[in-house]
N, C-alpha and C positions, 0 to 999 in steps of 0.2 A: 561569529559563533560557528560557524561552517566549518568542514572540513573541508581538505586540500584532496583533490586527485587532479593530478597532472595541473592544466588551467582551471581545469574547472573546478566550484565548491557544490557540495550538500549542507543545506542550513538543516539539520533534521529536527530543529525548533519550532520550524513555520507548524500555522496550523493546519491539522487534516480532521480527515474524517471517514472511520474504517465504513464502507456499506456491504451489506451481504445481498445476496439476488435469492429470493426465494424458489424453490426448487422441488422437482416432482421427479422423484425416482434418484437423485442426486444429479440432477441435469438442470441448469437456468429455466426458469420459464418467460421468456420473451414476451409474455403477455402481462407481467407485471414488474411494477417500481420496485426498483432496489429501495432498503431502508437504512436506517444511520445504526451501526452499533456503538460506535464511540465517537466520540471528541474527542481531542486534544493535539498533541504536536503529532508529528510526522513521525518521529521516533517512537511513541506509545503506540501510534496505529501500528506501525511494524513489527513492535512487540505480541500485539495482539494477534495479530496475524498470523506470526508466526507461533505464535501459542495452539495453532487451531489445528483439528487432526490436517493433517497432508492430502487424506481422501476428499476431503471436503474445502478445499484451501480455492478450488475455480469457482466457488460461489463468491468469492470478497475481490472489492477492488480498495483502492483507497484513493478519495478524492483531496484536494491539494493546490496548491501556487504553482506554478510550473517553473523550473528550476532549469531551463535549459543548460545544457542537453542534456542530463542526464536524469532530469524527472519532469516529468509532464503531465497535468495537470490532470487527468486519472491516471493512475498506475493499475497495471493486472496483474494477475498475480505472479506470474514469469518475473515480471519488472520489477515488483516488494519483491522476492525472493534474492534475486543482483542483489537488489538495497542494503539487504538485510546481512549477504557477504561480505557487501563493499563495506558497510558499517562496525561487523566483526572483524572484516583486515585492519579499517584506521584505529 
C-alpha cells in the first residue's frame, strides 16, 4: 500500500497520532506533556496538520511506526511538511 520513492516506501496507512505541545506566548512549554489531537493513519495526521495556521504549525509533531529512512518514529514539523510535498508529488 506504499508509495515508491527511489528504494524506499511511505505506507501513509500505518497508524499515527497528531500531538500538539501546549504553549505560552506561542512557544512549547517544556514543562508540560504534549497531548493527542487525533488518531488515525499517517496520512489524516498530515492532513490535519497541515490544515493548521503555518504560525502555529511548531507546536505539533506526529507520532508513528518508523519507516526508515525516511520517517521516524516522531516526525517535526520540518519532517510532516517534506511528507506532505513528497505525498503531493506521488
Amino acid at each position: 500500500m506504499g508509495d515508491v520513492v527511489g528504494d524506499s516506501k511511505v505506507d501513509f496507512g500505518v497508524l499515527a497520532v497528531l500531538h500538539k505541545w501546549p504553549s505560552l506566548a506561542n512557544q512549547r512549554r517544556s514543562d508540560r506533556a504534549s497531548y493527542q489531537v487525533i488518531e488515525g493513519t499517517l496520512d489524516e495526521c498530515i492532513s490535519a496538520f497541515m490544515a493548521k495556521p503555518a504560525a502555529t504549525r511548531h507546536l505539533y509533531e506526529i507520532r508513528t511506526i518508523a519507516q526508515p529512512p525516511l520517517v521516524t518514529d516522531i516526525l517535526s514539523p520540518e519532517h510532516i511538511t517534506e511528507l506532505a510535498r513528497l505525498r503531493e508529488f506521488l
